[in-house]
N, C-alpha and C positions, 0 to 999 in steps of 0.2 A: 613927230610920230613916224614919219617915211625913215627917218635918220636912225630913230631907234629899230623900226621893221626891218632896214637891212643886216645893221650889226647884230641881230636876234638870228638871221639868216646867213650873213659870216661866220656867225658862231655855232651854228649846224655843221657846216660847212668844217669845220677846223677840227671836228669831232673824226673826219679823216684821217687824220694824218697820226693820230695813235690808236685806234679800232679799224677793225676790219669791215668794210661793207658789207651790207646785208643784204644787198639784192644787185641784178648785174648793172641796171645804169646808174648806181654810186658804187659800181667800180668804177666805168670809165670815169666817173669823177673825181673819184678820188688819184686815179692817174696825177689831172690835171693838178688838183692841190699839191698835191706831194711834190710834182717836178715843176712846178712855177710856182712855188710859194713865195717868189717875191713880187708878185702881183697882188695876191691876197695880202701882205704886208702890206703894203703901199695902201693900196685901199683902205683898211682897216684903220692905220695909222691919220688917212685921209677925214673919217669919220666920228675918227676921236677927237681928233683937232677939232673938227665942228661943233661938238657937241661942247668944247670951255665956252664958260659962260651961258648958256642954255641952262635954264634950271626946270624947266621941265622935263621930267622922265630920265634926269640926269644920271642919276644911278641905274635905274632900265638900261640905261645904253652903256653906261661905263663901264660897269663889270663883267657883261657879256661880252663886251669888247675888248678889255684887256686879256680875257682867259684868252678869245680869239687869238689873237695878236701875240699872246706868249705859244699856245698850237701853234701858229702859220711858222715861228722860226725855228720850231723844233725839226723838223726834215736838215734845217739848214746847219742850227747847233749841233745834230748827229752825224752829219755827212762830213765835218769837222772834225769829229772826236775821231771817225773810223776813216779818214786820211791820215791823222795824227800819229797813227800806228801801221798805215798800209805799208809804205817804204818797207821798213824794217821787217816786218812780217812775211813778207814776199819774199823778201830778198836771204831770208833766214831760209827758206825753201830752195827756190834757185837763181841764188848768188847777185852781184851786183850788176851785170851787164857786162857790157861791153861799151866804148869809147867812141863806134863809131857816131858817124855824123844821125843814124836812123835815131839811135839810142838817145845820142844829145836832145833830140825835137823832147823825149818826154818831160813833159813838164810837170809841176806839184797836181798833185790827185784831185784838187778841191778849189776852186776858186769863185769868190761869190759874185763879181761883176760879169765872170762868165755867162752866166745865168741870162743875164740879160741880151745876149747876144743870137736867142730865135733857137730854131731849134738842132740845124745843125750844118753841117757843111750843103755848100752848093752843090748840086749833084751832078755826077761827072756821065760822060758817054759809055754806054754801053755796046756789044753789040751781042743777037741775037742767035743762037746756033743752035741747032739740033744735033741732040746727042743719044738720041734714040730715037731711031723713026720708027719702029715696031710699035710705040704707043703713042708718037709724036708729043716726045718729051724733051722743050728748051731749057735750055739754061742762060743767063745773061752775062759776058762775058766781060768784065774791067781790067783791061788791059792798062799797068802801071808805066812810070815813065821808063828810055832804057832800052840799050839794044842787047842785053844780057839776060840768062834767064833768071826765074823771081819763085822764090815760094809761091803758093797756089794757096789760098783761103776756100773754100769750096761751103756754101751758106746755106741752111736749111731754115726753109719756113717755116713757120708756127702756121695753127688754124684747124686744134683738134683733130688734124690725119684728114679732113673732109673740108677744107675749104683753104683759103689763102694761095699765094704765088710768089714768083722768084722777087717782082718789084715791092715786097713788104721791106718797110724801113729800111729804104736803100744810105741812108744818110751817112751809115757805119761803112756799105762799101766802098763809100767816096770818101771816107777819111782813111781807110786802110791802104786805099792804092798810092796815097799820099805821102804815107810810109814806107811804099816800098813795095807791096806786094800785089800780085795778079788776086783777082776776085773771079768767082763762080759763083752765081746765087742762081741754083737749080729749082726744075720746078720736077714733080715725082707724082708718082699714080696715090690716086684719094680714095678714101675708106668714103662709104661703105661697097662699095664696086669692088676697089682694091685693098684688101687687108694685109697686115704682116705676113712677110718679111717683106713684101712686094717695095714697100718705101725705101729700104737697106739693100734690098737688090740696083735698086734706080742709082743710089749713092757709087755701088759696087761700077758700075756701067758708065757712071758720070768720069770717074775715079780715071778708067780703060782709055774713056774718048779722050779724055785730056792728053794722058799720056801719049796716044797714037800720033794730038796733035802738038804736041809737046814743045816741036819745033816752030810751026808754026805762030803758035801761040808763048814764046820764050817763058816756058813753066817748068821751074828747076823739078822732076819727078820724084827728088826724093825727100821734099817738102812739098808737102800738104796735109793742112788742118782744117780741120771739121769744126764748123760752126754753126750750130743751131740755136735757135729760142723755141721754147713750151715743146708744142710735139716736135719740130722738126730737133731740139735737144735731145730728145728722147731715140731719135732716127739716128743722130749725131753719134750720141754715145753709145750706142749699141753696134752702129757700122765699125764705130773703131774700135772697139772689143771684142767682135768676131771676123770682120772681113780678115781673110786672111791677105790683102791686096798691101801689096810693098807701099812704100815712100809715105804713107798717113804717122807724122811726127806727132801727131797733138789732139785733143779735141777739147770745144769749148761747148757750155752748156748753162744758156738762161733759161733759169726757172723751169726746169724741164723735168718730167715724172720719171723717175728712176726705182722706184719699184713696183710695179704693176699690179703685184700680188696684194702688197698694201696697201696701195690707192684706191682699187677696188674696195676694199674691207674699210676702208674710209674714206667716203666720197667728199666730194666738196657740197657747201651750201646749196640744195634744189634752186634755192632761188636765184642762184647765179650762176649757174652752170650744173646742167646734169650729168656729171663723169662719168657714171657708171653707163649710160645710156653713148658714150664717145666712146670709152674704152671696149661695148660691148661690139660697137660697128666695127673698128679697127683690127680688135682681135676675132671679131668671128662668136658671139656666143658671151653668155655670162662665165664669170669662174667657174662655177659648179662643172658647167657644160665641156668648159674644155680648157681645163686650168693648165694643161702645158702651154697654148697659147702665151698664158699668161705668162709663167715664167721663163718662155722663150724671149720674149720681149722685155726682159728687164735687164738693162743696166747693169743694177744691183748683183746679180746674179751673173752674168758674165764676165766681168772685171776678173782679171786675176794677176799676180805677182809681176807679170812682164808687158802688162797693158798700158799703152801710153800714155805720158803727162797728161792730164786735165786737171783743167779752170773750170768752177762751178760759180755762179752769179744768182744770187737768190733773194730775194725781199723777205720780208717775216710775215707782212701782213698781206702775203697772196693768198689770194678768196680764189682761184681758179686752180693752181699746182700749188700746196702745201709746202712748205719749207722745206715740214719733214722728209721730203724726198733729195734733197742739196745734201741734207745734214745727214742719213742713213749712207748715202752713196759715199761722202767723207768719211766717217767712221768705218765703212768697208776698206775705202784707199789707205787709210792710214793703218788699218791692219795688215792691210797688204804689203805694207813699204812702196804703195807705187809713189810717186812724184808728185802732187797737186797743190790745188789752192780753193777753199772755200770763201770768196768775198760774199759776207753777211750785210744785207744792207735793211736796219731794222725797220724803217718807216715805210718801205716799197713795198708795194705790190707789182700783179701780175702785170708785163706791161713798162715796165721801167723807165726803162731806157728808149722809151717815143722818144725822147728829145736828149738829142748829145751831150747839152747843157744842162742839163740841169740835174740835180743833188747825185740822183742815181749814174747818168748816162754819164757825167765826168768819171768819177771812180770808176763804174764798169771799164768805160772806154780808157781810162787810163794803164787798168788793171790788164785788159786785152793787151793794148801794144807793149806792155812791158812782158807777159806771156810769150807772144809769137816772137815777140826776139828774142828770148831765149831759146825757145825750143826748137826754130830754124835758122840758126847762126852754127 
């Protein structure tokens, strides 16, 4: 009976990984399912085994346990399909690379044994600098290996505009310097104290201090790319659509709200987030109240013809940023003729790429280093 009550509980459980959460902690769950589904394998597979031979309740547990067990590998058979085609699709955008030794490191998109190897790089040193004292605002600096100077990655938090900091999911900055490049994961003024543009101004100023220290810090100035996840996406691509600041080659953006206007007019599930009530703190006001707000901060609407390359990274099944905001801001690019890439990854939610390894964080991250070495080579 305990045998059967878990695989009845597995098989809730597995209902993740093709529906969307309904409330916010089976979000975080569902995180965990999606990018360690080979834990829930194993297990599953564990339970099946048990139950040969068992004639009790045998059916109870077999058939909830096979659906289970056919859910836990679907993240894995999808993350498959859409390697299967990332190469070629990327490279139909911007081209095959380059030979150097940075380029060699990338390796295939998708690899299952990966998985198993935690969650991501050992984190490397940082050091701590102030780069605005008028609001005593750090940034953490990851200086790469190298007496030469290095493109500048420059990293914006997530945390709805009013919470989060520069050490969120530093795991990606320890694998970027690895590649090659200096790291900046900044920290910026928080809604509701601080609302827009104030977060894009902090970017603008981050941007200045580097440069000043440019030398010191071997940061080639005419590369730098903007990277954000959820709001600090949203920071991301709006700074490199209007800042009028030299040397920003590129911007990346997970899962991040890119039309404001529309986001509002469709909030996310209350029960897992109340958007309208983030977006009202950041912008100052509902729509009605002060709807230029709103379309000052969109993305969407600032993009134009000469705007630089962007990578977009988006899950299907995000219950906090809608899809539909990846997928509109695509459809803009691709009218425009600007240069980008949407990697679609159907099973992810908000959140993905927690772990380097696993279904989503491979392809994103694979997706990323083939990105920045195009666009600062």
């Amino acid at each position: 009976m305990i045998r059967v009550g878990f695989i009845w509980f597995l098989f809730l459980l597995s209902l993740l990984t093709v529906f969307k959460a309904p409330v916010y902690y089976l979000w975080l769950v569902s995180i965990v399912v999606t990018e360690f589904p080979w834990i829930f394998i194993v297990v599953t597979l564990f339970l099946l085994v048990w139950g040969i031979g068992v004639n009790k309740y045998q059916v109870a547990g077999a058939v909830p346990g096979l659906i289970a067990l056919v859910l836990f590998c679907t993240p894995v058979a999808r993350a498959y399909n859409v390697a299967s085609s990332l190469k070629p699709k990327f490279e139909a955008v911007f081209g095959a690379g380059t030979t150097t030794p940075k380029a060699r490191m990338l390796k295939e998109p998708f690899r299952f044994f990966k998985m198993l190897a935690g969650i991501g790089e050992r984190l490397a040193v940082f050091t701590t600098l102030t780069y605005k004292a008028s609001n005593n605002l750090t940034l953490d600096y990851y200086k790469t290996t190298g007496n030469k100077k290095k493109p500048c990655i420059i990293v914006i938090h997530g945390g709805s505009w009013s919470s989060g900091n520069s050490r969120q999911l530093p795991e990606l900055n320890t694998h970027l310097i690895k590649m090659g490049y200096n790291i900046a994961a900044i920290n910026y003024r928080l809604a509701p104290k601080y609302q827009s543009p104030a977060a894009v101004e902090d970017v603008r100023d981050a941007i200045i201090y580097l440069k000043n220290h440019s030398e010191a810090l071997l940061i080639d100035t005419n590369n730098f790319v903007l990277l954000g996840r959820s709001a600090g996406g949203q920071i991301a691509l709006e700074a490199a659509y209007t800042l009028k600041t030299t040397g920003i080659k590129a911007v990346i953006s997970y899962y991040a709200p890119a039309d404001m206007v529309w986001g509002y007019s469709v909030p996310a599930n209350p029960l897992v987030l109340d958007s309208r009530k983030v977006m009202e703190d950041y912008l100052g006001g509902t729509y009605n109240s002060v709807p230029q707000h709103y379309a000052a901060s969109s993305p969407i609407l600032a993009v134009n013809k000469n705007s630089v390359p962007t990578l977009l990274i988006h899950g299907e099944n995000d219950v906090l940023v809608a899809y539909e905001h990846s997928r509109r801001l695509d459809a803009k690019l691709q009218q425009l003729g600007v240069k980008h890439f949407l990697l679609t990854l159907p099973w992810a939610t908000h959140g993905c790429d927690y772990t380097l390894n696993g279904p989503s964080g491979q392809l994103a991250t694979y997706t990323v280093d083939r990105f920045i070495n195009q666009v600062t080579k």
